[in-house]
SEBA-423298 format. One record per residue (C-alpha): x, y, z. Coordinates in steps of 0.5 Angstrom, whole numbers, padded with zeros to 4 digits, always signed. Each point is the difference from the previous one (the first is absolute). Example, Ala and Ser with C-alpha at 12.3 -4.5 7.8 and 13.67 -1.06 7.14 Angstrom:
# SEBA-423298
+0025-0009+0016+0002+0007-0002
This chain:
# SEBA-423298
-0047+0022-0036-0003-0006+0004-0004-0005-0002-0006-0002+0000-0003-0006+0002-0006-0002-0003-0004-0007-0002+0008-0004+0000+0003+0004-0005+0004+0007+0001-0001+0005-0005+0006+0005-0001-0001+0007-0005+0006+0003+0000+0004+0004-0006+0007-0001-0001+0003+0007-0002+0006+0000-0005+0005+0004+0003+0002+0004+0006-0001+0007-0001-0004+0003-0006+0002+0008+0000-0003+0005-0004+0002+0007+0001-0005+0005+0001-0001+0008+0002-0002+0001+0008+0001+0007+0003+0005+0002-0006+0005-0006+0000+0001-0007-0003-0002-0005+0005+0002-0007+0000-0002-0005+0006+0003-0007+0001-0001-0005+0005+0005-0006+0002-0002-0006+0005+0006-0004+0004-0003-0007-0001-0003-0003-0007-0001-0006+0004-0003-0002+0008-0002-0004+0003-0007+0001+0005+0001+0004+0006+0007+0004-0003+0001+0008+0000+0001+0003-0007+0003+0008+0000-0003+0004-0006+0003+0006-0003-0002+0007-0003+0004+0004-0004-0005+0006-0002+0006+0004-0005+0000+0007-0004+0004+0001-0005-0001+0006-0003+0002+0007+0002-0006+0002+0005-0003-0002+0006-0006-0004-0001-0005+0001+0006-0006-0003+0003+0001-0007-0003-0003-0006+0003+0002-0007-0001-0005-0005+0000+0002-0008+0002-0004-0006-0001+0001-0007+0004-0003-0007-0001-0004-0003+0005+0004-0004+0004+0005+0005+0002+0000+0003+0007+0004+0007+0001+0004+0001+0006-0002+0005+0004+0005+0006+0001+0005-0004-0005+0000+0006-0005+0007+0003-0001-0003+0008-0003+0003+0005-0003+0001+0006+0004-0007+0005-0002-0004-0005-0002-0006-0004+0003-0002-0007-0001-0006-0004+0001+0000-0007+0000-0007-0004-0002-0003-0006-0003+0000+0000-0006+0002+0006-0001+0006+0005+0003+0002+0007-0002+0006+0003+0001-0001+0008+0001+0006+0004-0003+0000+0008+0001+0006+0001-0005+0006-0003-0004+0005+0004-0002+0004+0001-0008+0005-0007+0000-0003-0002+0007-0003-0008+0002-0004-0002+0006+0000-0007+0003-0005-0003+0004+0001-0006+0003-0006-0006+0004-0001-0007+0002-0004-0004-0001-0003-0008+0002-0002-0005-0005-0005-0004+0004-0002-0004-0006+0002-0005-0006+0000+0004-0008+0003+0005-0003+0000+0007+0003+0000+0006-0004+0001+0007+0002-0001+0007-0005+0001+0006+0002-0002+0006-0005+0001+0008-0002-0003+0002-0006+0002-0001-0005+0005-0007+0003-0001-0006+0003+0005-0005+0003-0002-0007+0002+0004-0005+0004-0002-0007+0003+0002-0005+0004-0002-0009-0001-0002-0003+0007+0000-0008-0002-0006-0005+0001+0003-0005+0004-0003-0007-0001+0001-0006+0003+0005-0006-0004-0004-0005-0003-0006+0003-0001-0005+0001-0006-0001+0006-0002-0002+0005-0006+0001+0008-0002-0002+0002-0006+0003+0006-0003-0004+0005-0004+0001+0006-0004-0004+0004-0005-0001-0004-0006+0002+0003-0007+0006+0002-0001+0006-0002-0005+0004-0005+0004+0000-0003+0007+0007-0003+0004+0000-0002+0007+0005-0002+0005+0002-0004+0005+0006+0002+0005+0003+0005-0006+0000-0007-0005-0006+0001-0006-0005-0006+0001-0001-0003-0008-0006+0000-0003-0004+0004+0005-0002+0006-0005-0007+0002+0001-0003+0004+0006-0001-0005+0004+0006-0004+0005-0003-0005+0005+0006-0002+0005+0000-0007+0004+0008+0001+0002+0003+0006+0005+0004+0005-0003+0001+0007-0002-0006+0002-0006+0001+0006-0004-0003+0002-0008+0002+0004-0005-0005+0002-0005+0000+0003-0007-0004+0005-0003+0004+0002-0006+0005-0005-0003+0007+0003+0001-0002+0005+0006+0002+0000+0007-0005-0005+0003-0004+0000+0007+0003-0003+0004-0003-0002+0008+0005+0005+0005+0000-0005+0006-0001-0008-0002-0006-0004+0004+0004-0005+0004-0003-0007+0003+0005-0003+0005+0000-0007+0004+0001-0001+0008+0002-0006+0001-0004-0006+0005+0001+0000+0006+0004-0007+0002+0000-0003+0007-0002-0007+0004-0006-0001+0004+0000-0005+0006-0006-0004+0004+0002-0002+0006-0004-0004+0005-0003+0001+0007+0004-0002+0005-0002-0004+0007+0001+0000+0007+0001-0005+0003-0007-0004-0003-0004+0007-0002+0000+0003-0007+0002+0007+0000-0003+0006-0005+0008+0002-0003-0001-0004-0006+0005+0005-0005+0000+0004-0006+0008+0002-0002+0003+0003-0006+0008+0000-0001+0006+0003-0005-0006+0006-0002+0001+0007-0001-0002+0004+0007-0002+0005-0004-0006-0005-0003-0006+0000+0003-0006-0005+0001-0007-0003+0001-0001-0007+0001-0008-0003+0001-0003-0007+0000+0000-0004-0006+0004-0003-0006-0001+0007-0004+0001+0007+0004-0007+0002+0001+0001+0009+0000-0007+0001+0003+0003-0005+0006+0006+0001+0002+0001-0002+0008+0006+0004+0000-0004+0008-0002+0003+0004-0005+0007-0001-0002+0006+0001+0004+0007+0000+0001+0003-0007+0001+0002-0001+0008+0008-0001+0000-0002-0007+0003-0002-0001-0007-0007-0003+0005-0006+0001-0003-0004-0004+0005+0001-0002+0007-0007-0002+0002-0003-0005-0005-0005-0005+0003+0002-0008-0002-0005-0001-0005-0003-0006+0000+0002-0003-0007+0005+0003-0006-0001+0008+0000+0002+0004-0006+0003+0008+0002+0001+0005-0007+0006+0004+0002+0000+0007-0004+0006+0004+0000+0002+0006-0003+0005+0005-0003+0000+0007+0000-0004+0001-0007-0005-0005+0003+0002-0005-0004-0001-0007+0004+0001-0007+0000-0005-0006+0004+0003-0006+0002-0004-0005+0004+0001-0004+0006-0003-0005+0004-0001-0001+0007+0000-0007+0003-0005-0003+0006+0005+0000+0006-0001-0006+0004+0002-0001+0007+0002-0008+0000+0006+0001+0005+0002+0001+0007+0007+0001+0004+0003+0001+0006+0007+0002+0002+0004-0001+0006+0006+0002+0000+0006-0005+0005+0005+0003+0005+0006+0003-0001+0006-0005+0001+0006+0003+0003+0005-0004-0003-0002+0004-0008-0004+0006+0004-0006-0003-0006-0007-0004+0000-0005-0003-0004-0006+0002-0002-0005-0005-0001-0007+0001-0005-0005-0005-0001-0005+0001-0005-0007-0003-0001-0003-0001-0007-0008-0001-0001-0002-0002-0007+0008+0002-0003+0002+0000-0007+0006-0003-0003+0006+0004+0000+0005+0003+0003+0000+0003+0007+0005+0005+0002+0002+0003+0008+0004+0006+0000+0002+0002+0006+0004+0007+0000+0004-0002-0006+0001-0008+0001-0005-0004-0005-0002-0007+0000-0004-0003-0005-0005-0007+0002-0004-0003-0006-0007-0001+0001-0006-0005-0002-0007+0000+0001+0001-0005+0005+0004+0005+0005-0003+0002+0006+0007+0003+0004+0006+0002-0002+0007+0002+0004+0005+0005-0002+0006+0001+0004+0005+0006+0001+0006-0002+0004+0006+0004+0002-0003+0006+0000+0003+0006+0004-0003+0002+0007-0001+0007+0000-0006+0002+0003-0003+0003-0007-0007-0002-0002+0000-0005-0007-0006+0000-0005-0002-0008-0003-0003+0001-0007-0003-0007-0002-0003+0000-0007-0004-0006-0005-0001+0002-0007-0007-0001-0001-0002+0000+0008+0002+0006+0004+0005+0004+0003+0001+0002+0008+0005+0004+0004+0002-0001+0008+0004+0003+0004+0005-0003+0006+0006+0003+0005+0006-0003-0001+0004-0002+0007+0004+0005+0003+0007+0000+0000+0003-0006+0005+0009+0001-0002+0003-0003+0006+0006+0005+0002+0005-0005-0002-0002-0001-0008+0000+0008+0000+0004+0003-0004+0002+0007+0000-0002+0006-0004+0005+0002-0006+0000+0006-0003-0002+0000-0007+0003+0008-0003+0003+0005+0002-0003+0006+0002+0004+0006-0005+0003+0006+0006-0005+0005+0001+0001+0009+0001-0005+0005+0004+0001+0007+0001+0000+0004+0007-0006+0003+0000-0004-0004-0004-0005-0005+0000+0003-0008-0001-0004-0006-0001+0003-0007-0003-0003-0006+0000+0004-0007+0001-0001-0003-0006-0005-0007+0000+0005-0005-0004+0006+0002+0005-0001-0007+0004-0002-0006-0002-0002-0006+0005+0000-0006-0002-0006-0002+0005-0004+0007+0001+0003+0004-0004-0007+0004+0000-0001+0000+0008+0008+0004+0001+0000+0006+0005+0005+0006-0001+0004+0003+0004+0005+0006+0000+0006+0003+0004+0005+0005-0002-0005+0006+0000+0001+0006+0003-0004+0003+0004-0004+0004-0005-0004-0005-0005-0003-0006+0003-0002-0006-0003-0007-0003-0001-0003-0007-0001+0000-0003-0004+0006+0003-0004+0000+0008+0000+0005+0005+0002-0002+0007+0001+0001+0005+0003+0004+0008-0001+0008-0001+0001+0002+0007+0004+0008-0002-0001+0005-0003-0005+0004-0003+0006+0003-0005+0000-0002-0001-0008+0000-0005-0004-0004-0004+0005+0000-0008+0000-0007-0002+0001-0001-0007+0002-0006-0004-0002-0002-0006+0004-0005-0005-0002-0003-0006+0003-0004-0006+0000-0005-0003+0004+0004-0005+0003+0004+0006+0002+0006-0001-0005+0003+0006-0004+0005+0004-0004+0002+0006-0001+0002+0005-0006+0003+0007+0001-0001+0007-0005+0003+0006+0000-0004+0007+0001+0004+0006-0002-0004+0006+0004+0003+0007-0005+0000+0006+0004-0007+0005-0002+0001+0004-0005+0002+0008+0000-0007+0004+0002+0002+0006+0000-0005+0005-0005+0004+0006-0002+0007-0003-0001+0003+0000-0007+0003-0006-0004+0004+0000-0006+0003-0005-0005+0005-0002-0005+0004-0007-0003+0004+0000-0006-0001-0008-0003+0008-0004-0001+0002-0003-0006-0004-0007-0002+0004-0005+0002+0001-0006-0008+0001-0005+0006-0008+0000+0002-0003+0006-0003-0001+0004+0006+0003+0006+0003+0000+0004+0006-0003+0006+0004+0004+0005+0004-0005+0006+0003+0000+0006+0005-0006+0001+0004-0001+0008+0003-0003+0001+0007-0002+0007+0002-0002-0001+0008-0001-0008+0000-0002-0003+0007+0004-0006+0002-0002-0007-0005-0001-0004-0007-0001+0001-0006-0002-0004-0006+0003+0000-0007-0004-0003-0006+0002-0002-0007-0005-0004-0003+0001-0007+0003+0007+0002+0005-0001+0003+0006+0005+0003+0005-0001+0003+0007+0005+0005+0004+0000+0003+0006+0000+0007+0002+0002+0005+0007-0004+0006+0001+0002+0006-0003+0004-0004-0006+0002+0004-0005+0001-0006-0005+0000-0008-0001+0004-0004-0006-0004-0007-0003+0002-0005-0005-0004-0005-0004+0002-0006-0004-0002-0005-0004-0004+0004-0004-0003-0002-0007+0004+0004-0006-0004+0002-0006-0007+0001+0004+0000+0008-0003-0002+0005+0005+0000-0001+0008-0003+0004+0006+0003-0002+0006-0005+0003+0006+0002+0001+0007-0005+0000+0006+0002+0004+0007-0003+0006+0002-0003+0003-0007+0001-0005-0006+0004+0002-0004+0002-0003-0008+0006-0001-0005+0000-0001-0008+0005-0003-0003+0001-0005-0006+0004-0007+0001+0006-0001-0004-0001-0004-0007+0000-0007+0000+0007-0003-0001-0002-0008-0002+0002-0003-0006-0008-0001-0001-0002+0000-0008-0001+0007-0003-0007+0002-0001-0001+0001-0007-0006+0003-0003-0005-0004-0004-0001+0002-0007-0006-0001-0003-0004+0005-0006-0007+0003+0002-0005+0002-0005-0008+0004+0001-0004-0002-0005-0007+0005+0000-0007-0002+0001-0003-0002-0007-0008+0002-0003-0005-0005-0002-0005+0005-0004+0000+0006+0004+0001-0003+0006+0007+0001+0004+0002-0007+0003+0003-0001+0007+0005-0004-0003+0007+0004+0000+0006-0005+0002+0007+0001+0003+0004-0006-0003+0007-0002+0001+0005-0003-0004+0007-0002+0000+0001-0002+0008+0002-0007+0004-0006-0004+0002+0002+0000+0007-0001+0007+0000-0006+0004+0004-0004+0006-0002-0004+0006+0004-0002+0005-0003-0005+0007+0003-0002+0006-0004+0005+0006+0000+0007+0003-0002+0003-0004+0005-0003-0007+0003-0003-0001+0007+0000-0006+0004-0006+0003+0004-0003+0000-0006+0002-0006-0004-0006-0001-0005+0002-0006-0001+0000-0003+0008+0007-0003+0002+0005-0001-0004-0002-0006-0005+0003-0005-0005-0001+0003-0007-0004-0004-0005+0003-0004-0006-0002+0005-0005+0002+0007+0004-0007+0003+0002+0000+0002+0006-0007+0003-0002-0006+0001-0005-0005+0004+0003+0003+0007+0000-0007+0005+0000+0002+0006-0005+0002+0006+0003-0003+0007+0000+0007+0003-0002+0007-0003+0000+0000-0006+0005+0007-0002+0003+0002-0007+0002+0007-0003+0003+0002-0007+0001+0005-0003+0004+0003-0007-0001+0004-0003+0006+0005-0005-0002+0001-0006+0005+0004+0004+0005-0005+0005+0000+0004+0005-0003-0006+0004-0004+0001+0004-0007-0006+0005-0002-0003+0003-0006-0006+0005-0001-0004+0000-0006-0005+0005-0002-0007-0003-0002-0003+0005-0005-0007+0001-0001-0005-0003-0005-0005+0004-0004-0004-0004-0003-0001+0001-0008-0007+0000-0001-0005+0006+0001-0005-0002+0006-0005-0006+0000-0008+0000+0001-0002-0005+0005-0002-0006-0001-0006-0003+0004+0002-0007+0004-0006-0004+0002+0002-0006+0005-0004-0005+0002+0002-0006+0005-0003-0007+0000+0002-0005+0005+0002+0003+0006+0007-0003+0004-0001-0003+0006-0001+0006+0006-0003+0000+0007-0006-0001+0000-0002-0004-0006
């Protein structure tokens, strides 16, 4: 049920049943029916699917036929169309409000189930009913309203006046003192009433509680950065920037000290730029001007920070020249001499690439020189930045002399890593790139031209540093490959690397293969054993086959029309259960066989023991709590836990996700739903070798001893709305 926005306040009517399922039995067709209905959430959140089940039961001895099952929804849930599971026979006509489920007939003893989903498209409680005559069951389900941490607000809980007592609740703790029919609520939480009509009976109690909960503010840092100059010449670049927020946030941001909504430069809100740069174009202003940045986080919860943009001023001019490259060092100078009009006091500072100098200034300065000596002659293009607090900033660009090394003063290239062997395979495409850091040079290291012998005639090498090419033969292998490397000033040196070039595999359609091994005994010295196998051909051609055992390969040779071949592993690890040992040739083929136990003197892995116990959902009036818990006792605190629903535990199904530190008390879980029927549980504790003992118990079902409720009319009304987009 969604809420209506009117004159500031929000005004919510909703009623608060009692129980999950009120039942009668009733004569349809000649048969005691009963109708039940579940839902698989009792909380979401906007935007979640619920599943919704309808057990339509005949008890008594003779079929009931024509019998129509009417459901009702709240406003606020969507049906999903052709979501609905239904019984073979039957018809099912979803709608809004209403849906009914058509059924022909249902047999002595005999149950149908139906099945549907649905969307929650907005915050409240969701009741939904289904009817037969002469029974109804109820289910709801609370969407919570989100408000905005730090905000003001105001709920006032409202239920029929006139009965004996009132007892309200916050998160399942009675609230002292709060006893009349009226509740108003300045804090978030979990809000349900019980209310008596007659002292000593089973009171009414809401079904679904009223849940108010808190986003937090989005945190960031907003920047203002001025515009830049170019040469004298104010540029429009004048910045916006926001740092450490969450790109998931978005923003607006408009001129002023306050964010003004119905005039925002940046348009409706939208997603924050992975630059964090909000703007790029702001005009220098002529004095101090203040921008109000909004941002946002998903629940349209939002936080403004302001910042000022600062007048630009050109005051400063520079001109660079860069020296000529001495022969003796292979360096140069760069000198930049900068004029000042109207400078302030402070600190100016020169960068070139990543070399900084600092000169003070004073309102007198009308030129300064920054030199930048001893820096490499290399050809590349260097930026100066100059920069004055309080003035301006500028950027100039200058190319460096190239190279001037004599011949004499050079030194040789030398090689910084080897290159590891490399393998191709006859018929196969072979590409291998010499890696960047196998030479360093300690003049030109980034100016070096590769070359390279020893390649047979098949693969050839491509500048700057590729060999391609398809081998056609293993002749000659492994081949020592050669890599030379020069410098400019015609120095060198070499490194070398295997290629090893594998005969093409067996490719023969139609030949058979087949395996076996039988593993040895573990050796205690290194927990190892060996593999000795034979390998049957029926009309092999000539060539390689390739045996795999997980991580250890082997090759062996076979002749054309060979009967069989032996090979052997070693070094495999023992106590590692099943392997399969996989031969690839004309057809793969495979072999599975189980690894000898380990034979280390490694520690025993000793069960953990610890005691389990259920502890079954409770009743509040009527109304069954989601409050089941497993709880265990008697374990070493270093232990972990997991556990799944079922006789057995199921790792893809951990309820619990990974495996966990079980908390001081022992509850690993307190919000176990009531099942329909027995519902088993089973936990599995791992001691700090991951050696894991599992205990299931049964969670048995609750049954409310209260006979069923009225409802009890719930007005809600909200003052003082949190902070959302577009306030």
């Amino acid at each position: 049920m969604a809420f209506l926005k009117k004159y500031g306040f929000i005004i919510l009517l909703i009623s608060l049943l009692s129980s999950w399922t009120n039942r009668t039995e009733a004569q349809s067709g000649g048969g005691p029916l009963a109708i039940n209905k579940q839902v698989s959430r009792s909380k979401v959140s906007v935007g979640d699917t619920l599943t919704y089940t309808l057990i339509l039961s005949n008890s008594g001895t003779v079929p009931a036929t024509n019998l129509v099952v009417r459901d009702s929804a709240s406003v606020g849930l969507r049906y999903i169309p052709g979501s609905a599971s239904i019984p073979t026979g039957s018809n099912f006509t979803p709608g809004m409000p209403i849906s009914s489920w058509q059924i022909p007939s249902v047999g002595a003893g005999q149950s149908l189930t139906l099945t549907f989903r649905s969307v929650a498209d907005s915050a409240g409680i969701f009741y939904n009913q289904a009817t037969i005559p002469g029974d109804t069951a109820k289910t709801c389900t609370t969407v919570p309203i989100k408000v905005c941490a730090g905000d003001d607000f105001l709920f006032r809980l409202t239920v029929p006046a006139g009965r004996s007592s009132y007892r309200w609740f916050r998160n399942g703790i009675e609230l002292a003192g709060q006893t009349t029919n009226l509740l108003e609520i300045t804090t978030p939480g979990s809000y349900s009433v019980s209310v008596d009509d007659v002292t000593g009976k089973c009171p009414d109690f809401s079904q679904c509680p009223f849940i108010i909960e808190e986003d937090p503010l989005p945190t960031f840092q907003a920047q203002a950065i001025p515009a830049t100059c170019t040469t004298n010449t104010i540029q429009a670049n004048g910045q916006i920037v926001l740092t450490n927020v969450n790109p998931a946030y978005t923003y607006q941001y408009s001129a002023g000290p306050s964010f003004n909504p119905g005039l925002p430069l940046s348009g409706n809100p939208q997603p924050i730029p992975s630059t964090g740069i909000l703007a790029n174009n702001l005009p220098s202003p002529v004095a101090n001007t203040p921008y109000t940045i909004r941002v946002y986080n998903a629940a349209g919860c939002y936080t403004d920070q302001t910042v000022t943009l600062q007048p630009a001023t050109c005051c400063m001019t520079a001109v660079v020249s860069a020296g000529s490259c001495q022969t003796a060092t292979n360096t140069y100078t760069s000198t930049v001499i900068i004029t000042l009009s109207n400078p302030t006091t402070g600190t100016l500072t020169v960068t070139d690439g990543s070399v900084i100098r600092t000169l003070a200034t004073t309102s007198g300065t009308s030129s300064l020189t920054a030199v930048f000596a001893d820096l490499p002659s290399d050809a590349s293009i260097h930026t100066i930045t100059v920069s004055l607090p309080g003035c301006s900033s500028l950027t100039s660009t200058y190319t460096a002399p190239a190279s001037c090394t004599t011949s004499g003063a050079n030194t040789a290239p030398v090689v910084a890593n080897a290159i590891p062997p490399q393998s191709a395979t006859v018929g196969q495409n072979f590409s291998f790139t010499i890696p960047a850091n196998t030479f360093t040079d300690a003049e030109t290291s980034a100016s070096l031209t590769l070359a390279i012998s020893g390649l047979p005639p098949e693969l050839s090498f491509v500048s700057p540093a590729t060999i391609s090419g398809t081998p056609v033969t293993t002749l000659n292998s492994p081949l020592t490959i050669t890599v030379i490397a020069t410098d400019p000033g015609s120095l060198s040196t070499s490194t070398s690397f295997l290629l090893t070039i594998y005969p093409a595999p067996i490719t023969n359609p139609g030949k058979q293969l087949s395996v076996s091994a039988n593993p040895g005994a573990c050796n205690p010295a290194t927990n190892q054993y060996a593999l000795s196998g034979t390998i049957s051909l029926t009309g092999t051609e000539a060539g390689t086959l390739v045996i795999v055992d997980g991580n250890s390969t082997t090759t062996v040779s076979v002749s054309a029309n060979q009967n069989s071949v032996d090979f052997s592993l070693s070094g495999l690890p023992s106590g590692t259960g099943p392997h399969t040992i996989t031969v690839t040739g004309s057809v793969p083929t495979s072999f599975t066989y189980t690894s000898p136990a380990s034979c280390t003197s490694i520690q025993a892995c000793v069960a953990p023991t610890f005691t389990a116990k259920v502890i079954g959902v409770t009743c509040i009036g009527n109304v069954l709590q989601s409050n089941g818990q497993i709880i265990l006792s008697d374990f070493n605190p270093i232990y972990t836990y997991q556990y799944s629903a079922g006789a057995s535990f199921d790792p893809a199904a951990s309820l619990s996700g990974a495996a966990q530190l079980i908390p001081p008390g022992g509850s690993i879980v307190n919000n176990l739903v009531n099942p329909a029927t027995d519902q088993l549980y089973t936990v599995r504790v791992y001691n700090e070798l991951g050696c894991s003992t599992d205990v299931t118990m049964i969670l048995r079902s609750t049954v409310c001893g209260c006979p069923p409720d009225q409802c009890v009319p719930f007005v809600i009304t909200q003052t003082q709305r949190g902070k959302r987009i577009g306030d």
